[in-house]
N, C-alpha and C positions, 0 to 999 in steps of 0.2 A: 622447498619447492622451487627454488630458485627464482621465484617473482619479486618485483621491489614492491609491496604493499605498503600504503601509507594511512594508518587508521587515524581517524580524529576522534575527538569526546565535542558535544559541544551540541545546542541546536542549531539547524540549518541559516536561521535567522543571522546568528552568532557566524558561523561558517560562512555564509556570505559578506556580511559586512566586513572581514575580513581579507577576500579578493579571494580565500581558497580558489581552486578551481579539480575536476578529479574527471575522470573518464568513466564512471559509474558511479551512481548514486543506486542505495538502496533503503528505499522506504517502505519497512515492512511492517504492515499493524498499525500505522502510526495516524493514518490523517483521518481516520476517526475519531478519533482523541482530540483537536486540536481544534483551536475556536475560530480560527480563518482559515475553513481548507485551502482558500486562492492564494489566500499571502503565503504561507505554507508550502504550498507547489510552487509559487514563483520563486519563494526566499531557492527549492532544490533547482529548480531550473539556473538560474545565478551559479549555482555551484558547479555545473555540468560544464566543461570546454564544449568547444564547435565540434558533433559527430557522437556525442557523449548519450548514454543512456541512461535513463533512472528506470528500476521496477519498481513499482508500488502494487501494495498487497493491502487489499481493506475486507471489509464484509458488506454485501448487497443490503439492503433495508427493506423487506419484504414479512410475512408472517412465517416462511421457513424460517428463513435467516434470525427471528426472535426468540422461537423454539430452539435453535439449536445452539446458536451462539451462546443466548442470553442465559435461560430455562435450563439448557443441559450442559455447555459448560459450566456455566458460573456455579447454578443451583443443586444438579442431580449428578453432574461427573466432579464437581470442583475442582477442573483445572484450570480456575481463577479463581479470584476473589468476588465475590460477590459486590456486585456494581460497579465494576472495572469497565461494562459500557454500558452507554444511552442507546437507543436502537434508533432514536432520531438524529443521531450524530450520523449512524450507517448512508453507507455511500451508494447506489446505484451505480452498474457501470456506464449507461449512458449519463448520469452527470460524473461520472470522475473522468469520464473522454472529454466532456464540455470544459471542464477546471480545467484539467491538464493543457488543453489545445487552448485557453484563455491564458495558462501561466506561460506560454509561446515555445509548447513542446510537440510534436508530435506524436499521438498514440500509434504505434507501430500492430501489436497484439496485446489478446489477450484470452487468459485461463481460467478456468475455474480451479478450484482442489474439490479433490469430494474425498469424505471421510467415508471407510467403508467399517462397519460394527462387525461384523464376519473376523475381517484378515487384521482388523488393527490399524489399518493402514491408511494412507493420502494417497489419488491417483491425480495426474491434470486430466480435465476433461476442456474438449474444444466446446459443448455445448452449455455442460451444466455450470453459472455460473451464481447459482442460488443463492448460497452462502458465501463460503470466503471465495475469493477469485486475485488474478494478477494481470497488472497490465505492463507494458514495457512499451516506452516512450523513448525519441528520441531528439537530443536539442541539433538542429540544425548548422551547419557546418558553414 
């Protein structure tokens, strides 16, 4: 593709204490999982140069978002494992704006996904952001 891409392995925590620095961060799935979402988004924020964006992708905490995420992937579709999430871990997007704009990022936008049973398929939706959704932040320059 001719881009210089530079991948790491590592947690963010690890990657910052480090000095990394990278012009994209992508955090996908992840800060529902993780037991300090602030420390978490500040360790990614640390990682971002001046002008830098990170997308983060979580899932809302709502009783759609339990049915579908938890019930029907995990249980009735198994495309997880069973207990792979806490639905109280689940993020709203107004508190993943609040973390984010406390780890000293910017939320710029953000998307929903919707899963559609029909076509198989993921669309973004500007409205729906019931279940899983995405935000794109950016660190200030």
């Amino acid at each position: 593709s001719g881009l210089d891409i530079d991948y790491r392995f590592g947690t963010a925590e690890e990657l910052a204490e480090n000095g990394d620095a990278f012009d994209i961060v992508l955090n996908m799935e992840v800060v529902e999982h993780v037991a300090d979402p602030l420390a978490y988004l500040t360790a990614c924020q640390k990682l971002l140069r001046p002008g830098g964006l990170m997308v983060c992708s979580t899932i809302n905490r709502n009783p759609k978002s339990f049915a579908m995420a938890i019930v029907g992937a995990e249980y009735v579709m198994r495309w997880l494992p069973k207990g792979t999430h806490e639905w109280s871990k689940f993020i709203t997007p107004d508190e993943l704006y609040t973390l984010i704009s406390n780890a000293g990022l910017e939320p710029v936008d953000r998307k929903g996904f919707v899963f559609n049973p029909i076509t198989w398929g993921w669309k973004l939706s500007d409205r729906d952001l019931s279940v899983n959704y995405v935000t794109a932040s950016i660190k200030s320059a």
